[in-house]
N, C-alpha and C positions, 0 to 999 in steps of 0.2 A: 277393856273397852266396853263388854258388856256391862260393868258396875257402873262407869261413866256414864254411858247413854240411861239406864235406868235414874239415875241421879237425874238427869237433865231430861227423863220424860222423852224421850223420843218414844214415838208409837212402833216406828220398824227400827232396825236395824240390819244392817245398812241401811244409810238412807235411800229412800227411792222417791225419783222425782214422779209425782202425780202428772194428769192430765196438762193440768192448769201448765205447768210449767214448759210444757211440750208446745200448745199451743201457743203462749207468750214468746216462745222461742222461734217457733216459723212465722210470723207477726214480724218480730225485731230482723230475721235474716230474709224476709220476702220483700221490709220495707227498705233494707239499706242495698238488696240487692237490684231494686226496681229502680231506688236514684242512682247505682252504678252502671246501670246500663242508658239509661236516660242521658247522666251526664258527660261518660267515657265514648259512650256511640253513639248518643244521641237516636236511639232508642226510644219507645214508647216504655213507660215504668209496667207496665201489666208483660211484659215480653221478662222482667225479672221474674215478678210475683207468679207467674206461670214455669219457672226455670226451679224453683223452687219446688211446686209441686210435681214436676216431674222427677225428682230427684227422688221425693217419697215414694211416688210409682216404681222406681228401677230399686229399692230397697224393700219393699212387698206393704209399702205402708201405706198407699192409696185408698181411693174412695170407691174401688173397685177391686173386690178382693173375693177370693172363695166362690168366683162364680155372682155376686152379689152387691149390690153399693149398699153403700156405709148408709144406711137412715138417718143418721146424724148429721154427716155432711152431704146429704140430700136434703137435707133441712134448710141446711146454709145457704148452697145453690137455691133453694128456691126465693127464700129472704131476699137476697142478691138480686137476685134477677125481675121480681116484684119491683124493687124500687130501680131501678135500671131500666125495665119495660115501663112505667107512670112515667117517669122524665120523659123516656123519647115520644108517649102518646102523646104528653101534653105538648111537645113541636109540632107534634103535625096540623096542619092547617088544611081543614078539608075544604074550606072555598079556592083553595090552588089548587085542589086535585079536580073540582066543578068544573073550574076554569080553563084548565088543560086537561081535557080528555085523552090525550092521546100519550101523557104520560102513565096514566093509569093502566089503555092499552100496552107500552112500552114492560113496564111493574108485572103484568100478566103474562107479558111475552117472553119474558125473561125467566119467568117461576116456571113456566110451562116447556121451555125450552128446555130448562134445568131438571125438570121429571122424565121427559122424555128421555132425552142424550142418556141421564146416569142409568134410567130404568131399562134402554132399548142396548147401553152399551154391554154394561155389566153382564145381562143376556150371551151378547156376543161371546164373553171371553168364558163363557161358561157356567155362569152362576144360575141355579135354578132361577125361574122368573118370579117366584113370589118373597125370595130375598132379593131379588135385585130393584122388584117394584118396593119395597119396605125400606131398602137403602134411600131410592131416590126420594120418598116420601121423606122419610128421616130427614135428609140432607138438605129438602124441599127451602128451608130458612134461613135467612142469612143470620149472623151473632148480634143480636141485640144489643148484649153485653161487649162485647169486644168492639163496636163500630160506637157504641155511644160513648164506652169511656174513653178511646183514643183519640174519637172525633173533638169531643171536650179538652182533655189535656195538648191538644192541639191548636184547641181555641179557632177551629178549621170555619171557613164563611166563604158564601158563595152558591151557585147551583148546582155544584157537584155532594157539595156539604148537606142542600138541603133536599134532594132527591135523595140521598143516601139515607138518608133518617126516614124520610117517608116510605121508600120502597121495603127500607127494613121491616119499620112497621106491618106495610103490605103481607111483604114474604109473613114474618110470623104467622098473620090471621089467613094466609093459604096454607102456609106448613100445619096449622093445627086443625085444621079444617079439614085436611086430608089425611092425617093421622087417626082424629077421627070416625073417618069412613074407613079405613085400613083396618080400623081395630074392628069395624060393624062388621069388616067383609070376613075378619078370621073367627070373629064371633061365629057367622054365620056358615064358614068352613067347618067349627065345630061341634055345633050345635043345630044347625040347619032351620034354625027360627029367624024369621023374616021379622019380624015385628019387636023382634029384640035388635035383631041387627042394625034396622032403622031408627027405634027409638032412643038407642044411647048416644048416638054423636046427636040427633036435635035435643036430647035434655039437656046434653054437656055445652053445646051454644047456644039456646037460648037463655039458660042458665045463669053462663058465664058473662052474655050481655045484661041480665038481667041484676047481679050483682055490682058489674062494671057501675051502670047507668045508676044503681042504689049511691056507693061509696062516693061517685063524682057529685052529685046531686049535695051529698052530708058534708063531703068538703066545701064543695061554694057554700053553703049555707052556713058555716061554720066561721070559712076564714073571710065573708064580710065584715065579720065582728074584732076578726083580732088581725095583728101585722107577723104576716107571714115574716118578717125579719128578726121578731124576738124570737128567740130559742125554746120556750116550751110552745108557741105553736107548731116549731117545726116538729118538734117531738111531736106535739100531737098529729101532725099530719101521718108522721112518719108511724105509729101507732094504729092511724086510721086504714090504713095499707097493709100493715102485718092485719090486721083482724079482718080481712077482706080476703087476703090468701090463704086465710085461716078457713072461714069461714067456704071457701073454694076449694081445700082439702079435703074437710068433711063431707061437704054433698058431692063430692066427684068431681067436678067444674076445673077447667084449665088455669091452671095458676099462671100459664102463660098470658094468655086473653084476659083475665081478669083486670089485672094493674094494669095492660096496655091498651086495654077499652076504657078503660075509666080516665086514663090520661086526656085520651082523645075526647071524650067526651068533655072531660072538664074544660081542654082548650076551647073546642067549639061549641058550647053551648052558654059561654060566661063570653061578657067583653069587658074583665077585669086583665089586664096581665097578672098569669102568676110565675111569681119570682123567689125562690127559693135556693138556699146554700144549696151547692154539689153533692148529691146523696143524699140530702138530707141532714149535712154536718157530719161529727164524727163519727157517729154510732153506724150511721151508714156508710161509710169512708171504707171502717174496718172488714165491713160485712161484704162487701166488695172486693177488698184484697184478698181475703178468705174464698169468695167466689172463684176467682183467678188459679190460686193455689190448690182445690179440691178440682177445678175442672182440670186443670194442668195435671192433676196425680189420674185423672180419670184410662190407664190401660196398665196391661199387665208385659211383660217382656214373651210370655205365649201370644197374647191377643198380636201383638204387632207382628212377632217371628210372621205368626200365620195368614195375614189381612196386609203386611203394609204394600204391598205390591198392588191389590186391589182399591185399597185407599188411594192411593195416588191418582189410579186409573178414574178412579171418582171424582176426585179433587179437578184433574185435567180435564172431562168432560162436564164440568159442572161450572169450570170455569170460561170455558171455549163457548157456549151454548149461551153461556151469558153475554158474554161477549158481540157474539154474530146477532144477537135481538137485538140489545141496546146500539151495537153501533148502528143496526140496520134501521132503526126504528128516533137515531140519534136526531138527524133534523127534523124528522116531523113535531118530535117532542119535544125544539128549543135550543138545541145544546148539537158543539160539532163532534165530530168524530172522537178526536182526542178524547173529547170529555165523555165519550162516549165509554171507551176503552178504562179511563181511570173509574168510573161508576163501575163498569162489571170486574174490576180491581177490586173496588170497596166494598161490595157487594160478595163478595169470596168465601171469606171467615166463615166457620161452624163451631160452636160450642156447646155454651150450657143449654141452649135453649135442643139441640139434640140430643145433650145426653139426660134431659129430663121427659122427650118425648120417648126414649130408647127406653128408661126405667118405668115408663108404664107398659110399655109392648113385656117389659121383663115381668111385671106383676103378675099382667092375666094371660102372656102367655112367652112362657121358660122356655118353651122347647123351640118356636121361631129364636127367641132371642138370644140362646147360645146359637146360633145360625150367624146370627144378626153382630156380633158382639166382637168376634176379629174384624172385621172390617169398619164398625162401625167407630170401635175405640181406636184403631190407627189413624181414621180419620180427624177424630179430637186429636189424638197426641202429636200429630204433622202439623193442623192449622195453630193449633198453641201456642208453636213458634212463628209460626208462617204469619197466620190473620191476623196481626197487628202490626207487621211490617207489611204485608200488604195493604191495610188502610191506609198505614203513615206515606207510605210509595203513591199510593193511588190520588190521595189529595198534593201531594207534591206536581206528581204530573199534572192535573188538574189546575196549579199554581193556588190553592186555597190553604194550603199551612201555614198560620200564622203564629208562630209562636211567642210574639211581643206582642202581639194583640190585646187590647183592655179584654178583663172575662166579661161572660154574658152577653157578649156582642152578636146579633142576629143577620142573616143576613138578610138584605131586601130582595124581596121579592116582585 
């Protein structure tokens, strides 16, 4: 066999399948297992592409290994979630958040209620206070990623649907808002300079707005000239976004905020509609599924042994708290009870937008974040499966899944 294979040029022998092959392989089994569960349960397809990734986590092949995530597939994650955070900025329509103040109040009631419960409970059952204020910090966001893709393949319409995307939004730019101060105050736990501690979370926002309002500004200027429906300007959009998060990598700046400020900007500051393929077409389609599959592999069989009992305890006070504001705060805001209840349904999910703020707490500081790191990743590996059945539940209740719906349908506001 070895004259054979020399004959024919083979470089190893045995053959061994490279990278390439691995990855085109969870591709092919994340995409036919996401239309299995769609079709057979009528499922959301990311509840496959997430089953998947977990599969790699329980075999030691995740994106969290050795104490460490993969920089690779932190790479992906943030790709992903770039153009998944631009989509949903550009829905939000801040002359409906002018106009009803008291949904904004409702948005704040709910983040604040959700910091307190998880930070004041976690306490209770034992947990030092500066991992259980770092949990609820963490936790502080709803899934961007997970509420926008499910809300779309749902083709979801309504005032459940469109609060849902706005408060996400919200949540995000509280969750990194207060991540950033988290990281000023352990700065300042360890190093005891004031003036470091303050100045990195206002470089990291005004930064990240500053960039934001750059990219929005180059795209309207840009796609007046050409139709967002041909395909190389979607590329170029979608090109103009990678270099944006790029460029947000390098100076420090939240790859979170970046895309989902510029979204926002670009919606309200243009009265052009913009209208673009899902993701951005393929290239983004894929980078998404990949999203799904690296957050789903995101914990270890230790990390859960030791955290899922406190994950839960998290999950249920983060969901209860949500709950008690939105409903309480449901009529003043518009919307009745029920709808109140399916919003902090929707509103549940945690993902990658945690486990990207969790990998900077791991950067600059290792020794909170093995602290931080059982409880945190049982909480990704629980909502994984959970936060996209709970969206799909929660617009159900709500009566806004439409699933024969034309796409790109908006609702009225």
């Amino acid at each position: 066999m070895n004259d054979l294979a020399n004959f024919l040029q083979f470089t190893t022998w045995p053959p061994r399948a490279d990278w390439l092959f691995w990855a085109s392989l969870i591709l092919v089994a994340a995409g036919l297992l996401g239309e299995l569960v769609n079709r057979r349960l009528g499922l959301p397809r990311v509840v496959g592409y997430s089953v998947v990734g977990m599969l790699l986590a329980a075999t030691g092949h995740g994106i969290y290994s050795n104490g460490a995530l993969d920089a690779r597939l932190r790479l992906v994650v943030d790709l992903a979630l770039a153009l998944l955070l631009f989509e949903m900025g550009s829905r939000v329509n801040l002359r409906w958040l002018r106009n009803n103040k008291a949904l904004l109040w409702a948005s704040a009631a709910e983040a604040t209620a959700s910091f307190v419960a998880v930070g004041f409970g976690l306490t209770l059952l034992g947990v030092d206070p500066l991992i259980s204020i770092s949990c609820a910090v963490l936790t502080m966001a709803a899934s961007g990623a997970v509420i926008g893709r499910v809300g779309a393949e749902l083709q979801s319409a309504g005032q459940v649907s469109e609060r849902m995307v706005a408060m996400t939004a919200l949540n995000t730019i509280y969750g990194v808002l207060a991540h950033k101060l988290l990281m000023g105050w352990l700065q300042l736990e360890q190093k005891g300079d004031w003036l470091e501690a303050v100045a990195q979370p206002l470089y990291a926002f005004i930064g990240s707005v500053i960039v934001a309002t750059l990219l929005a500004r180059l795209i309207a200027w840009l796609m007046r000239k050409l139709d967002l429906r041909n395909e190389n300007s979607v590329l170029m959009l979608l090109g103009l976004v990678l270099v944006a998060l790029s460029v947000a990598r390098v100076l420090n700046l939240s790859t979170l905020l970046v895309p989902l400020m510029a979204g926002m900007v670009l919606r309200n500051t243009t009265e052009r509609p913009w209208v673009w393929p899902r993701h951005f077409g393929t290239a983004g389609g894929v980078l998404v599924l990949l999203l799904f599959v690296a957050v789903g592999s995101a914990w270890t069989l230790q990390a859960l042994a030791a955290g899922a009992v406190l994950a839960l305890a998290l999950l249920l006070l983060r969901l209860l708290a949500k709950a008690l504001a939105l409903v309480g705060l449901a009529r003043v805001s518009g919307i009745d009870a029920r709808q109140g209840v399916a919003l902090a349904v929707c509103l549940s999910p945690i993902s990658g937008s945690t486990l990207v703020l969790f990998s900077e707490v791991q950067a600059r500081h290792p020794d909170i974040a093995l602290q931080l790191a059982p409880v945190i990743l049982s909480t990704i590996a629980l909502m994984e499966l959970a936060g996209p059945i709970a969206v799909q539940w929660g617009l159900r209740l709500a009566g806004e899944q439409q699933p024969h719906a034309a796409p790109n349908r908006e609702a009225k506001r």
